[in-house]
VOPAGU-2260 file (C-alpha; in pm, 1 decimal, decimal comma):
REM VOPAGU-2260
SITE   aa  ch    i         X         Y         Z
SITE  UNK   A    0       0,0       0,0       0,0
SITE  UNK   A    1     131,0     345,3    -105,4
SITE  UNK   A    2     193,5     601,1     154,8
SITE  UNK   A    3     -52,9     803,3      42,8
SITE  UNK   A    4    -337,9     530,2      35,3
SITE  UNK   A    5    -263,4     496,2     422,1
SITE  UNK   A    6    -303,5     878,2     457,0
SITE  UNK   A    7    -629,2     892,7     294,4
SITE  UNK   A    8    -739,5     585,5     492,0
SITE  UNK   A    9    -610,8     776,6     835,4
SITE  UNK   A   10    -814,9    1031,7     711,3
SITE  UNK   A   11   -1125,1     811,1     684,9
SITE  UNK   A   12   -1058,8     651,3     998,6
SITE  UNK   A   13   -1001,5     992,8    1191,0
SITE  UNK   A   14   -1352,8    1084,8    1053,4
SITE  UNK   A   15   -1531,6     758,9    1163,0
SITE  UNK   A   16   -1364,5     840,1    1482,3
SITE  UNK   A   17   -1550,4    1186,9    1580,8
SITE  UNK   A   18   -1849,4     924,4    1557,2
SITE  UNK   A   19   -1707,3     658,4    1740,9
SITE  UNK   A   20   -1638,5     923,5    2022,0
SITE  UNK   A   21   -1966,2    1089,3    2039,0
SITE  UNK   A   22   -2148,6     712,3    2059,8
SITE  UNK   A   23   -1938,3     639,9    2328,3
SITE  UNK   A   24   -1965,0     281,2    2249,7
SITE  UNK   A   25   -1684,7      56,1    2408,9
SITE  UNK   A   26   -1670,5    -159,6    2100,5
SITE  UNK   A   27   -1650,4      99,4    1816,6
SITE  UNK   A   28   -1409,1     254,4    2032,5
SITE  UNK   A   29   -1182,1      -1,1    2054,4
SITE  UNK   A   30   -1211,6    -119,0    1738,6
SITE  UNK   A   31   -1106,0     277,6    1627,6
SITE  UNK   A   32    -818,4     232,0    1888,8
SITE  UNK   A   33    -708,2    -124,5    1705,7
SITE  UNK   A   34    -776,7      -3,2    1344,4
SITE  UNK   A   35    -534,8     321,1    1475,8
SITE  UNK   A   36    -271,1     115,5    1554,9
SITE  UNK   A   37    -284,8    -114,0    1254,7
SITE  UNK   A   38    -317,7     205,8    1019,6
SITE  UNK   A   39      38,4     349,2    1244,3
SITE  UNK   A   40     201,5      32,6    1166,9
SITE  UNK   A   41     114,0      35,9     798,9
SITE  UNK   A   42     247,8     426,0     808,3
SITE  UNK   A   43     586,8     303,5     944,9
SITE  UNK   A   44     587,7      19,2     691,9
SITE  UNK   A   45     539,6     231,8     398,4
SITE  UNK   A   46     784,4     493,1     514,3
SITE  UNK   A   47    1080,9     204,9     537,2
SITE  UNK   A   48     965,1      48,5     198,3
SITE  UNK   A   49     975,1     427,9      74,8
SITE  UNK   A   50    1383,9     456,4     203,7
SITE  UNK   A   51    1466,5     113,7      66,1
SITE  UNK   A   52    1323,6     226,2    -250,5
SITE  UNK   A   53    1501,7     550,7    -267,1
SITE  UNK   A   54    1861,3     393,4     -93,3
SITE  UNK   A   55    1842,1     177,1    -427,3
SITE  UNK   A   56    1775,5     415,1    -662,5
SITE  UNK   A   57    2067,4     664,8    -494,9
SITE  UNK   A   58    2317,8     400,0    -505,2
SITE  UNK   A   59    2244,6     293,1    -858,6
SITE  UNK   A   60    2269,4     660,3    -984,9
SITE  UNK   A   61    2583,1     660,4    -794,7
SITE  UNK   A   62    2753,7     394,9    -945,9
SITE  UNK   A   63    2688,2     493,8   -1275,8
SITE  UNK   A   64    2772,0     865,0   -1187,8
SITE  UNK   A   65    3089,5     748,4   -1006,2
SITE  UNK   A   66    3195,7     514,0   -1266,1
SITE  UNK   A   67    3175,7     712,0   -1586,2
SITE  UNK   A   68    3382,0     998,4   -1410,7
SITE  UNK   A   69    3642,7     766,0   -1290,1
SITE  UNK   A   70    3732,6     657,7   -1600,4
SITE  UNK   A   71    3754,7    1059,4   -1697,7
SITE  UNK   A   72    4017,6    1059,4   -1457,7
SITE  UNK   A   73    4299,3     990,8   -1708,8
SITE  UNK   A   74    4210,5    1238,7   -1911,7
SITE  UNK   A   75    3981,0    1549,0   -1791,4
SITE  UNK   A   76    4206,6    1752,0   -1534,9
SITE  UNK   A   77    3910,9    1887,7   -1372,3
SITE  UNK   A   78    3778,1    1556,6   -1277,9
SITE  UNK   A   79    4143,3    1471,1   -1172,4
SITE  UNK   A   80    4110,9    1770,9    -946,0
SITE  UNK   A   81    3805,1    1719,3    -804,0
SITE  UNK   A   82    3832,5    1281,1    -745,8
SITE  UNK   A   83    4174,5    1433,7    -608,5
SITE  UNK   A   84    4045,6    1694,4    -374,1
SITE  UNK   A   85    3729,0    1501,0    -260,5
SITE  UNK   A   86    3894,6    1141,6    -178,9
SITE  UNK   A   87    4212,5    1298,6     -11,6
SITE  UNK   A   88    3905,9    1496,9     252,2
SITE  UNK   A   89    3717,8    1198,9     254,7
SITE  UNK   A   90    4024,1     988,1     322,2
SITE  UNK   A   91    3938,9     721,9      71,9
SITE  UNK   A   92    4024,4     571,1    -222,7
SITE  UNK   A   93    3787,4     519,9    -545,4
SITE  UNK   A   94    3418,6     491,8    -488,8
SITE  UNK   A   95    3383,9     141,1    -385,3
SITE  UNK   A   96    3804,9     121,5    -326,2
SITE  UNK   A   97    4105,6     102,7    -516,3
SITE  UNK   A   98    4021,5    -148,3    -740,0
SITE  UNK   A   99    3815,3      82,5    -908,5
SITE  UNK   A  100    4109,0     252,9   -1064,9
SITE  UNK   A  101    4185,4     -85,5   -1244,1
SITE  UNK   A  102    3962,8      62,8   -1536,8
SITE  UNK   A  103    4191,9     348,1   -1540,7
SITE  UNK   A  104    4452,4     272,0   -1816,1
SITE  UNK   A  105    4738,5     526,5   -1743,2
SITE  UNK   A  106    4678,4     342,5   -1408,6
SITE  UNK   A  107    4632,0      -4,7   -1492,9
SITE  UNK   A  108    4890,5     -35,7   -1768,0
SITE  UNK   A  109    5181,7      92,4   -1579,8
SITE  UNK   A  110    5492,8    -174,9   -1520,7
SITE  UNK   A  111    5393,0    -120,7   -1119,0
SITE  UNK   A  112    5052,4    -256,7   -1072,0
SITE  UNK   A  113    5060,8    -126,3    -688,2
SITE  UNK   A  114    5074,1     288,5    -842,5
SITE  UNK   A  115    4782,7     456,3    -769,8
SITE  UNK   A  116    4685,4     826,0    -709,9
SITE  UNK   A  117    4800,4     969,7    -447,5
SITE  UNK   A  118    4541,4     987,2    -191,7
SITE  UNK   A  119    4511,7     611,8    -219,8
């Protein structure tokens, strides 16, 4: 269920509650109470499904992103600068490690396999 079909059903459920409440009928008011909680749990479900969905999609886009412009390192100085500049902050080395420089053929054909930028 979408996060918004669990809104508009809070919303239905909030409204069936002003009538619950002015009954003042045990059972339709704990059914209202259970059908609250259910409808909370189904909000907290949705919102986790929703950040799963959009970790995924984030880490897709940046492996593609990252692994086009590491293969500009070689030649584009500004991408140089800026893989430079970023992973020597960040302390680290490629976006998923050094091996990802293995693609990098300045990199990967030298006679010393073990040379890689400096910040590695």
């Amino acid at each position: 269920m979408s996060l918004i079909g669990v809104g508009v059903c809070t919303f239905l459920l909030s409204s069936l509650g002003f009538i619950f409440s002015a009954s003042e009928d045990r059972p339709l008011l704990l059914a209202y109470g259970g059908l609250t909680a259910a409808l909370a749990l189904a909000q907290i479900g949705t919102v986790f499904a929703a950040m799963l969905v959009r970790s995924s999609i984030v880490s897709s886009a940046l492996k593609t992103k990252s692994g086009s412009a590491i293969l500009d390192y070689e030649t584009n100085h500004g991408t140089r600068d800026k893989w430079d500049y970023l992973q020597t902050n960040l302390r680290c080395c490629g976006p998923y490690g050094f091996r990802d420089y293995f693609s990098v053929r300045s990199i990967s054909h030298q006679l010393f396999p073990n040379v890689f930028p400096q910040f590695c």
